[in-house]
C-alpha positions in Angstrom: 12.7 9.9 -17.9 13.6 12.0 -15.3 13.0 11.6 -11.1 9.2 12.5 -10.0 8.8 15.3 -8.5 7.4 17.0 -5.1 4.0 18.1 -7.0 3.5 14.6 -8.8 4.1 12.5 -5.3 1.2 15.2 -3.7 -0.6 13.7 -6.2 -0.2 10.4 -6.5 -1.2 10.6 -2.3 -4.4 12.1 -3.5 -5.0 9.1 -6.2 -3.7 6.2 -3.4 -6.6 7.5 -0.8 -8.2 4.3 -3.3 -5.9 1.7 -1.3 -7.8 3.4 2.3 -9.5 0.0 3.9 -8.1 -2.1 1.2 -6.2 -5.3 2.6 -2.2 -6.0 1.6 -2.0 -9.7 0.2 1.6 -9.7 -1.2 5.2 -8.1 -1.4 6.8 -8.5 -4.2 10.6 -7.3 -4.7 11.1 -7.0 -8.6 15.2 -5.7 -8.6 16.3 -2.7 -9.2 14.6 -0.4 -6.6 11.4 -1.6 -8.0 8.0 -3.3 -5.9 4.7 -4.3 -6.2 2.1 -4.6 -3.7 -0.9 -6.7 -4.1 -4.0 -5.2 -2.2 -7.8 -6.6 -2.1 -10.0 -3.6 -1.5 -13.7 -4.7 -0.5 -15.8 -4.0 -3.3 -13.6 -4.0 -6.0 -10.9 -7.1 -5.7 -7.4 -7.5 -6.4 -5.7 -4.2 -7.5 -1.6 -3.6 -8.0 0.2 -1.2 -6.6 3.5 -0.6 -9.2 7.0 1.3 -6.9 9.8 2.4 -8.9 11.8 4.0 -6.3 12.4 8.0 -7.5 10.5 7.5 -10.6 7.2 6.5 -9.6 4.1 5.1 -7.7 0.6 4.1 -8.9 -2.1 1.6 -9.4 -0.6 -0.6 -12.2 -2.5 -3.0 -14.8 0.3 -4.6 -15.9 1.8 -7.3 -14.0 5.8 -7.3 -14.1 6.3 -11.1 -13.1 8.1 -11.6 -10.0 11.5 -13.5 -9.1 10.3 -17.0 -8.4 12.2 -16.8 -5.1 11.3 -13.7 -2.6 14.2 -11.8 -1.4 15.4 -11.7 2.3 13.8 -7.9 2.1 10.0 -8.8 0.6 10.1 -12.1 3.2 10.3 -9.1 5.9 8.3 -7.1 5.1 5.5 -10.5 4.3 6.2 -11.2 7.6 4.8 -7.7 8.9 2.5 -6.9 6.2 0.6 -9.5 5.1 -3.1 -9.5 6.0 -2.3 -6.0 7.1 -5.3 -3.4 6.6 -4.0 0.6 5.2 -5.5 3.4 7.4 -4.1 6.3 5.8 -1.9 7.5 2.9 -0.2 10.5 2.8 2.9 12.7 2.0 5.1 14.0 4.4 4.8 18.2 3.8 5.7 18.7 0.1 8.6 16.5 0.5 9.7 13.4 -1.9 8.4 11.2 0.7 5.3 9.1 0.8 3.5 7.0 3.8 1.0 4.0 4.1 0.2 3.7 7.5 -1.2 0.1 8.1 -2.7 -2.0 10.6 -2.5 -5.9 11.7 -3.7 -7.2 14.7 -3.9 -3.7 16.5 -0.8 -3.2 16.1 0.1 -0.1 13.9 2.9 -0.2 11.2 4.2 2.3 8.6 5.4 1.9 4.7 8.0 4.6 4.4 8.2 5.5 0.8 11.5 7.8 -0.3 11.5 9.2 -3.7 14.6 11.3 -3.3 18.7 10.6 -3.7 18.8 6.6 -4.2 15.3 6.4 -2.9 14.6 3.9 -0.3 11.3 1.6 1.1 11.3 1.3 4.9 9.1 -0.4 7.5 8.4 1.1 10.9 6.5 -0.1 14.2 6.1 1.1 17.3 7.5 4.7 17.9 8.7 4.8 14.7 11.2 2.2 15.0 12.5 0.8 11.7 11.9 -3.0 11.5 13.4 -3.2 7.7 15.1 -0.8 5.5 16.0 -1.3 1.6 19.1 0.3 1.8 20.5 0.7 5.3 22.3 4.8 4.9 23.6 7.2 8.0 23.6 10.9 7.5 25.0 13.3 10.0 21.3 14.4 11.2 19.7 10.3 10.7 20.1 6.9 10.3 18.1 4.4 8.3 19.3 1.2 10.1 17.1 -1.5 12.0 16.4 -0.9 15.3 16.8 3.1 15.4 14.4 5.7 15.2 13.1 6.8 11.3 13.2 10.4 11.3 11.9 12.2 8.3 14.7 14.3 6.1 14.7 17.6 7.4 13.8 20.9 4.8 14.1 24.7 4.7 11.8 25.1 1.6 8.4 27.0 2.0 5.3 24.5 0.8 4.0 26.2 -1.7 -0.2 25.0 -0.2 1.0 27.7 2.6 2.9 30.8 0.7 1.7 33.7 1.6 2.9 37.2 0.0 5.1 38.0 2.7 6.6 34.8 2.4 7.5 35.4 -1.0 9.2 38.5 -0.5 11.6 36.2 2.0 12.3 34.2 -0.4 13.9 36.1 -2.7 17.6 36.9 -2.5 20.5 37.8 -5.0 20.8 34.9 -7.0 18.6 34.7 -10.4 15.1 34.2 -10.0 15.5 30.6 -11.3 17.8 29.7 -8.7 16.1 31.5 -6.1 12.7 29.6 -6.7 13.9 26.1 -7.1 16.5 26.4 -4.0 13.5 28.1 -1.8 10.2 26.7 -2.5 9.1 23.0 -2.6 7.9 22.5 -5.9 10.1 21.3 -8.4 12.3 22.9 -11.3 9.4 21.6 -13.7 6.5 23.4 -12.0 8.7 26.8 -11.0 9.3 26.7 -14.5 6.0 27.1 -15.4 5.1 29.6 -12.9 7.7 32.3 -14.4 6.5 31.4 -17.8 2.5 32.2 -16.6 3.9 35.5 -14.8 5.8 36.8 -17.9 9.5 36.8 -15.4 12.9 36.2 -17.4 14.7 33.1 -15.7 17.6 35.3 -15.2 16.5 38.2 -13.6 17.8 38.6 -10.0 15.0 37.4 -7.8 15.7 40.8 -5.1 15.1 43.0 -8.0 11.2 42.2 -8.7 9.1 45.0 -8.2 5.6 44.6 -6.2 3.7 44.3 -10.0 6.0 41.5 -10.7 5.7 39.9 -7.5 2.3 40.3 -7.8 2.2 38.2 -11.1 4.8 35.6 -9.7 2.5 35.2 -6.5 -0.7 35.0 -9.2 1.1 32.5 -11.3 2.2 30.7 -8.1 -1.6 29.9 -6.4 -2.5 29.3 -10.3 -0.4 26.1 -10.6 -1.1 25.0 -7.3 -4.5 25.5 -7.5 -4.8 23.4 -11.1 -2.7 20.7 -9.2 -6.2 19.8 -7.0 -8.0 19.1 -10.4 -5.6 16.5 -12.1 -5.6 15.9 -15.7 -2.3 14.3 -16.5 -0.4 14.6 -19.9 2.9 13.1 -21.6 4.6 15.5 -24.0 6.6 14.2 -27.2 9.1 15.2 -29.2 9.6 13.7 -32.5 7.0 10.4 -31.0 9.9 9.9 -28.2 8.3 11.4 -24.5 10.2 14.0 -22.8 8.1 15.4 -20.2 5.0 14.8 -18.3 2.7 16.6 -15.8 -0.5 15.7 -13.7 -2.0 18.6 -15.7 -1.1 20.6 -19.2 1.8 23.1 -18.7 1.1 26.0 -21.0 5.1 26.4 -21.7 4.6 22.7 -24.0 1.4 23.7 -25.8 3.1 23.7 -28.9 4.3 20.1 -28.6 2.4 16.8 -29.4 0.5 15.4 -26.0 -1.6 12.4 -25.0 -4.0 12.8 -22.0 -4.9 10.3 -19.6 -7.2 9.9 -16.5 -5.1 8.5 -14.1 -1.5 9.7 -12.7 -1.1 5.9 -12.6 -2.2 5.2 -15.8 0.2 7.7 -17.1 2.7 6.1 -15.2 2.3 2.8 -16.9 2.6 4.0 -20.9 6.0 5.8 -19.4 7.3 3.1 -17.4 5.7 0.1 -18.3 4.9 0.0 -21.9 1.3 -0.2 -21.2 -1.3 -0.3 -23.9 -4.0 3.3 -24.8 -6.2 3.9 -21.9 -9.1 2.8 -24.1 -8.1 -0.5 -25.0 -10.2 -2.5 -21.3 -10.3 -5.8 -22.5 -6.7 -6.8 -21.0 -7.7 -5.4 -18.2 -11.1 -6.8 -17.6 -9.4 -10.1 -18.5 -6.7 -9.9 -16.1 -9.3 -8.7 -13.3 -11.9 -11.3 -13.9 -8.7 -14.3 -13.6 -7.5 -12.3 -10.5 -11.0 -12.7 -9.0 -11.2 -16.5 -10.0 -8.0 -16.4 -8.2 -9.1 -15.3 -5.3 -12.1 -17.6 -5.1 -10.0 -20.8 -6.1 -7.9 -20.0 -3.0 -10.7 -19.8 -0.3 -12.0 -23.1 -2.1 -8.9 -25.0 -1.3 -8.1 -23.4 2.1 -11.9 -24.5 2.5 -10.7 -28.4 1.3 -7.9 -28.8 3.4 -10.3 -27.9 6.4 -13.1 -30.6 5.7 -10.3 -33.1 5.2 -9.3 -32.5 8.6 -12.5 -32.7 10.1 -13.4 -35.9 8.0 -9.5 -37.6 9.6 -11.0 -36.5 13.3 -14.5 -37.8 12.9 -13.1 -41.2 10.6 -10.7 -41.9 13.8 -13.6 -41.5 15.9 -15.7 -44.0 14.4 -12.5 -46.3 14.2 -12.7 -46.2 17.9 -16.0 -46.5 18.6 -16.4 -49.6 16.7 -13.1 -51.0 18.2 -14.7 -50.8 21.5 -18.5 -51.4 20.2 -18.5 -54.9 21.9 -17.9 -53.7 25.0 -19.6 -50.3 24.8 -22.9 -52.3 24.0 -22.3 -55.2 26.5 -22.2 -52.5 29.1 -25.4 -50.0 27.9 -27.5 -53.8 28.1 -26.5 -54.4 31.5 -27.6 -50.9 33.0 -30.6 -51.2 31.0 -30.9 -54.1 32.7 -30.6 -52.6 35.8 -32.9 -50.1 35.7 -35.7 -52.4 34.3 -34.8 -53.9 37.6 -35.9 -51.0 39.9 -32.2 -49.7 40.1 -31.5 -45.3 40.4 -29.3 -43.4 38.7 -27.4 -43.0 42.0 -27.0 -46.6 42.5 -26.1 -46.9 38.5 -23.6 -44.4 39.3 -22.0 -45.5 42.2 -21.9 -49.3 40.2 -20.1 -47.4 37.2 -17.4 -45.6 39.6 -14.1 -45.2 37.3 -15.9 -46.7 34.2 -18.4 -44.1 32.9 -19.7 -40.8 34.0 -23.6 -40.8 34.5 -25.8 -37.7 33.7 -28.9 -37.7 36.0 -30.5 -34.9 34.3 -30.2 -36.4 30.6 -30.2 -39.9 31.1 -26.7 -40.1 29.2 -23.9 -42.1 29.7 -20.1 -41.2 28.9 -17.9 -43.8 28.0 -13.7 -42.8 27.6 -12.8 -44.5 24.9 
């Protein structure tokens, strides 16, 4: 299947907004340029959050196992992360590259999530400096190394959320229309595609060559696909019951082909990538929740355990003490009973007691160092 796209990772942002508040448990490095994230969002419990690096990023249900021993990479990022709370998620213009900014202890970290060439994870603090990176790459204009400075890849394409007419008619030049689209806006092949088919345009024709009624209809077709984007209804097309394409919504150029609908750019993502089961079939997933939860529970149970047996060592040692020195303790509360019986003050008491107990007037109370 092929790489996701510009369009699908604006998306996906939209469908993470989900993770906003939610708490980040676990790191898990599966191989391959793949992740999962365990979150707990209040409200709701455990949920999974499935990274195939260039192909995809979603809530999952299913629960690739992990490695039984964490990488040097995930124990990194652990260290950072865990207990961390996300503050925002978003995507960085209309580029292959998504964010999770997070928070842990006031101190303000970022997931940097690239979906383009090898694709790459990365974790930034302060300033932007990167604290981890997958894959450690240099460029002429950046480097992804620890310790420098994460700048975001630079582009020349127009987002598509701002084109404008005028901004259209820059765009083209003398190469086919095609061409000219995919090389100047930030959409994707996919989605440009679909816009020529909605405005009637050959591929071919040279982009410079469009009259204003066809510019018209590529600009129409243009703010139509955008537009549809903002009310996501994602599809997987199939050709001979093998999938070849997919889309957050239906692209009118496949409506001759065999499609399956789903409700979820995540749940789309896991029949494609993961083998998951139909959308309608819950019980899996109400099972694995409900074991999550007990999960969950079991482990504030035994961190709660582990506490009280501390607190029942302290107060057993205590007692030990005390009735290692009860003999003595009791010899000495009879004699300054005693003593007081006898007409004697606290001040008198006290002064007799120098360097063996403290006296408090005010209470009556004696303080013994054992």
């Amino acid at each position: 299947m092929r790489e996701i796209s510009n369009l699908e990772l604006h998306c996906a942002a939209r469908e993470l907004q989900q993770l906003v508040g939610a708490r980040l448990q676990k790191i898990y490095e599966l191989g391959d340029g793949s992740f999962r994230l365990e979150f707990f969002i209040p409200g709701k419990g455990a949920t999974d959050l499935a990274m195939d690096l260039k192909q995809r990023i979603g809530i999952t249900r299913i629960i690739r196992p992990a490695p039984k021993e964490p990488t040097q990479f995930a124990m990194r990022l652990r260290k950072h992360l865990e207990g961390a709370v996300v503050r925002t998620v978003g995507q960085y213009g209309m580029d292959r590259v998504l964010f999770i900014d997070l928070e842990r202890e006031e101190k303000k970290l970022r997931l940097v999530v690239e979906m383009f060439s090898d694709g790459n994870l990365l974790l930034t603090g302060d300033a932007g400096k990167i604290i981890a990176a997958y894959r450690e790459e240099e460029w002429k204009d950046r480097k992804l190394k620890r310790g420098e400075h994460y700048i975001f890849p630079a582009s020349t394409k127009v987002n598509p959320f701002d084109i404008s007419e005028e901004k259209l008619k820059d765009v083209m030049n003398e190469k086919k229309l095609i061409s000219c689209l995919v090389g100047r806006i930030d959409l994707g092949a996919t989605y440009l595609e679909e816009v020529l088919h909605r405005a009637g345009l050959p591929f071919e024709k040279r982009a410079s060559s469009l009259g204003e009624d066809e510019l018209e209809k590529l600009m129409e077709a243009l703010i139509e696909v955008v537009q549809q984007s903002a009310r996501p209804s994602p599809v997987v097309y199939y050709k001979d019951g093998t999938p070849f394409e997919f889309a957050p919504f239906p692209l009118k150029k496949y409506s001759a082909f065999e499609a399956r609908s789903f409700d979820s750019l995540s749940e789309m993502f896991d029949a494609l990538y993961a083998g998951a089961p139909p959308p309608e079939s819950q019980e899996e997933s109400k099972s694995e929740e409900k074991r999550r939860k007990l999960e969950h529970t079991l482990k504030g149970q035994r961190e709660a355990i582990v506490q009280l047996k501390a607190k029942a060592q302290e107060a057993k040692l205590a007692g030990d003490k005390i009735y290692e020195k009860y003999q003595g303790v009791e010899e000495l509360l009879e004699l300054i009973r005693s003593r007081r019986k006898a007409g004697a003050t606290w001040e008198e008491i006290e002064e007799w007691l120098a360097g063996k107990a403290k006296v408090s007037k005010d209470k009556g109370t004696v303080e013994v160092e054992l």
